[in-house]
N, C-alpha and C positions, 0 to 999 in steps of 0.2 A: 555458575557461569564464570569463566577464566577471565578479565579484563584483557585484549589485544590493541587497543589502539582508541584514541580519544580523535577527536576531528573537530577541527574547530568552521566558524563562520556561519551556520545555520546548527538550530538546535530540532528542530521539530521533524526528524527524520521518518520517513512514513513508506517510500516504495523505494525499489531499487534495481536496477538490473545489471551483471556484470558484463563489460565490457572484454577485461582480458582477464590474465591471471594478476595484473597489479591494479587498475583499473575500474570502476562501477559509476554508473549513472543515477544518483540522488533526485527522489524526489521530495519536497516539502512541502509540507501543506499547508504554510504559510506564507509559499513564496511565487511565485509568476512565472516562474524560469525554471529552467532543470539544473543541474550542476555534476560536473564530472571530479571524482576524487581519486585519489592514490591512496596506494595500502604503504605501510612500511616495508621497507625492503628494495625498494623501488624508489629509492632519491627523498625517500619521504622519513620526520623526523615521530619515533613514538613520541606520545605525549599533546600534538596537537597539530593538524596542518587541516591549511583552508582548501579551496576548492581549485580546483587548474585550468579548469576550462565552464566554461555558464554555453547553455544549449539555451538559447530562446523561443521560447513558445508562445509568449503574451501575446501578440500582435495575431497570430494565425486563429489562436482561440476566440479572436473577437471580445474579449473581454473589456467593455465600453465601462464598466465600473470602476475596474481599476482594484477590485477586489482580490483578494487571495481564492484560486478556485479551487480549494482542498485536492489535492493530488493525496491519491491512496491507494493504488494500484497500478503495476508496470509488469508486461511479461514482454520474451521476443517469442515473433509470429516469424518464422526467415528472419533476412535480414532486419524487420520491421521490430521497432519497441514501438509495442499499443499500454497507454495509457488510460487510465481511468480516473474521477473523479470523485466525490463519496454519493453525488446526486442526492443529500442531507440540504435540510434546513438549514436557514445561517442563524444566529445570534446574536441580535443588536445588543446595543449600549445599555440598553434598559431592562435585558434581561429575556426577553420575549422575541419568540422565534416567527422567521418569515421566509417565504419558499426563495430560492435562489438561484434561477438560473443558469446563470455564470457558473454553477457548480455543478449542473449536469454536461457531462464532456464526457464521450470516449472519442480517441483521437491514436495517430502514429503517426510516426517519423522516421525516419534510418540517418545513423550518424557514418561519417568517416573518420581515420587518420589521416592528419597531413600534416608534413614535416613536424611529427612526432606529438602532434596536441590534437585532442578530438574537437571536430565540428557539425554543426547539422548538415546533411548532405539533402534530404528535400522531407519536407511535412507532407504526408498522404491524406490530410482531410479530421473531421470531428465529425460527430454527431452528437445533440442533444437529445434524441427520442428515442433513447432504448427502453425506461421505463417504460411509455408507450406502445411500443412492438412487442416487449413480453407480455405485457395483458391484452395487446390481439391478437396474440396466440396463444394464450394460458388462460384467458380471463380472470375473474376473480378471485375466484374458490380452486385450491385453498390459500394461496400464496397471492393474497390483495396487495398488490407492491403499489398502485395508484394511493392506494389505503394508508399504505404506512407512509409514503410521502409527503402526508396531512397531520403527521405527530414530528415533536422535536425528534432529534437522534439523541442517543445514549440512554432508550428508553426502550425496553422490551416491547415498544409497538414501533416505533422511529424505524424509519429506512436511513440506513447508515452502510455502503460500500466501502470495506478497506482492505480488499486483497484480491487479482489477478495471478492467474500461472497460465501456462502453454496448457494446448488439451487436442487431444489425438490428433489429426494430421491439418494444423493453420488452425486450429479454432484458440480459446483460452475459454477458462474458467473462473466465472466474477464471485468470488467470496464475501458475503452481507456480516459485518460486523451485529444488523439488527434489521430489519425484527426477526426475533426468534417464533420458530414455530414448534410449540410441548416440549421446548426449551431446548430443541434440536436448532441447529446455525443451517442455514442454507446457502447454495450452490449452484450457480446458474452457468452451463456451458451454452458461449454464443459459435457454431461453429464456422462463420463468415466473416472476421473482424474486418478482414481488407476487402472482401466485396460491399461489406454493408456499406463500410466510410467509403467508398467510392461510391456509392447511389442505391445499391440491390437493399433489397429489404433485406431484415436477420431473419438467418437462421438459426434455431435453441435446439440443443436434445432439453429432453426431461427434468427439472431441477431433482438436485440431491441434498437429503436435508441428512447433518450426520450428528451424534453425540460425543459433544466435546465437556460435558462436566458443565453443562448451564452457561459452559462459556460463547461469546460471539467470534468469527473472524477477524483477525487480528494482520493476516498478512498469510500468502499461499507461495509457494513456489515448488514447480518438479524439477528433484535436482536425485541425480542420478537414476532414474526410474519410477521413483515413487514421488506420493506429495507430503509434504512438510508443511502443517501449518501452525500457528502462532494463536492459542484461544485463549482471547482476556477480557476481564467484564467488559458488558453491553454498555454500562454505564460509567463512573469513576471509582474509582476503588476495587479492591480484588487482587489475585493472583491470575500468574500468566504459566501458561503448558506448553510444550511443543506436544505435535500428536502429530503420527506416522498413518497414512490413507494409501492404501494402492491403486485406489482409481474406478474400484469395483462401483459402478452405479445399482444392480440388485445387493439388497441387507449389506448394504456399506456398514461399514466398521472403523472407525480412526483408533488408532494405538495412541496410548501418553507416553512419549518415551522420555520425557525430561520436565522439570519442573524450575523454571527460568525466572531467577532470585540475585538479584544484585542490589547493594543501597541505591536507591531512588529510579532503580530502571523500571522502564515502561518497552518492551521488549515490541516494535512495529514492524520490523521488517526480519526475512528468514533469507539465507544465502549464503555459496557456499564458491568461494572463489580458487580454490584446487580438481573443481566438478566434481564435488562431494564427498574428498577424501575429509574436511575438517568442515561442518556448521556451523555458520556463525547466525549473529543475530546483530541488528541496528537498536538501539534505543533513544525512543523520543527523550530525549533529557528537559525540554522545555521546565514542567513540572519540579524538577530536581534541582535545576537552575535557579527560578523561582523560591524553592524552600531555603535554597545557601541566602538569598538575596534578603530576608525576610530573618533571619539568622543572624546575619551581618549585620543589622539596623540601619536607619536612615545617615544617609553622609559618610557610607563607605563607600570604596573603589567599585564601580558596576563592575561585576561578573559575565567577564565574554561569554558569548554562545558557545555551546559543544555540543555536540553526539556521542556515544560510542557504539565502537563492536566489539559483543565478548563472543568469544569461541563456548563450545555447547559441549557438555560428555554429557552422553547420555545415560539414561537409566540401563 
């Protein structure tokens, strides 16, 4: 992976969706709000620039905790960016996981431009009960998602959501970082996202489970025709792939077409801000940040947040 651009103000970079050719909307999974950045090229300096506009979503989520609701998924439906949340266990202080809520959320909104800086133009609604509607339409067997809601995430039995993309005409496609099923990653297309959050019940085609090398979903996006996803361990540690999917739901097939290797990246997000002439990739740097911090020793200069995007050749 080629290093293009460091971003500074939030490090835990997890969904994304592009705005323009200079332009993408940030999600974090550490943070309440959404946030709009620039690329270089665009007024913007390589090496590290903050965020230029903060999109607010706390308030509409209802989020009475005040907790962080893991944002991990973002595709556009039309004008609508739908959002997803990982619908994971949280992790207290003491190590021991308890269900959360606040962290089950699909939701959308549509932003505009005015005089020249994006803002939210109106939120279209959340739901917290999609869990729920896929097992009253799927039931149990084989894909127990009630089931795996009852295990920590980052565990080959955990329900862990971290990837969204668009899917045939207004639907999208929710990517399960976990649980694996015969070490295949699963694929849930909802094809109603704006009737459901307006009131209708969902609708699902058939989930798709495909072979990514033992690895979970990591982040989905269709970008110029095909899907590009990101597959990195279920749990911590491991290597991370991009793999090439055409969308075929009989005897799916994902291709590896690149092996995504930078010092201390954790590669979450895939996106491709020319409409797929160049791939890039986001990385959660949290972890990376942390190793410098812990390196430096106690009573140095704290180490600002950062992200980056490295640009992708492929295999």
């Amino acid at each position: 992976m080629k290093l293009r651009q460091t971003f500074s103000g939030m490090s835990n970079a997890s969904a994304a969706v592009v705005l323009d050719e200079h332009h993408f909307l940030l999600f974090d999974d550490e943070k309440r709000n959404l946030h709009v950045y620039r690329t270089a090229g665009s007024g913007a300096s390589v090496g590290g620039n903050g965020p230029v506009a903060e999109i607010k979503v706390n308030a509409r989520l209802q989020n009475a905790s005040r907790a962080e609701f893991d944002f991990e998924g973002a595709a556009r439906v039309g004008e609508a960016i739908v959002g997803i949340t990982s619908h994971a266990q949280q992790k207290s202080d003491d190590g021991s996981y308890a269900p959360a809520p606040h962290r089950r959320r699909l939701f959308a909104l549509t932003v505009e431009r005015h005089d020249g800086a994006y803002r939210r133009r109106k939120f279209l609604g959340y739901r917290h009960d999609l869990i729920e509607a896929f097992t009253a339409e799927f039931g149990c067997k084989p894909y127990d998602l009630e089931e795996a809601a009852s295990h920590p995430p980052e565990t080959d039995k955990g329900l862990n959501i971290e990837g969204m993309a668009a899917w045939a005409e207004n639907g999208v496609i929710i990517g399960f970082r976990g649980p694996l099923f015969d070490t295949r990653a699963l694929l849930v297309p909802l094809l109603n996202p704006l009737p459901y959050l307006g009131g209708e019940a969902a609708r699902f085609a058939p989930p798709v489970t495909l072979d990514l090398d033992g690895h979970g979903i990591r982040d989905i996006a269709r970008i110029d025709g095909r899907y590009l996803i990101i597959g990195g361990p279920v749990g911590s540690g491991g290597d991370f792939a991009l793999y090439e999917w055409d969308g075929a739901t009989k005897d799916p097939v994902a291709r590896r077409i690149a092996t995504l290797e930078a010092e201390g990246a954790h590669p979450e997000v895939v996106l491709s801000m020319d409409g797929g002439k160049t791939i890039s990739v986001l990385s959660d740097d949290s972890d990376f940040i942390e190793d410098r911090r812990k390196a430096r020793g106690k009573g140095k200069k704290k180490i600002p947040q950062q992200f980056r995007m490295f640009d992708i050749e492929l295999d």
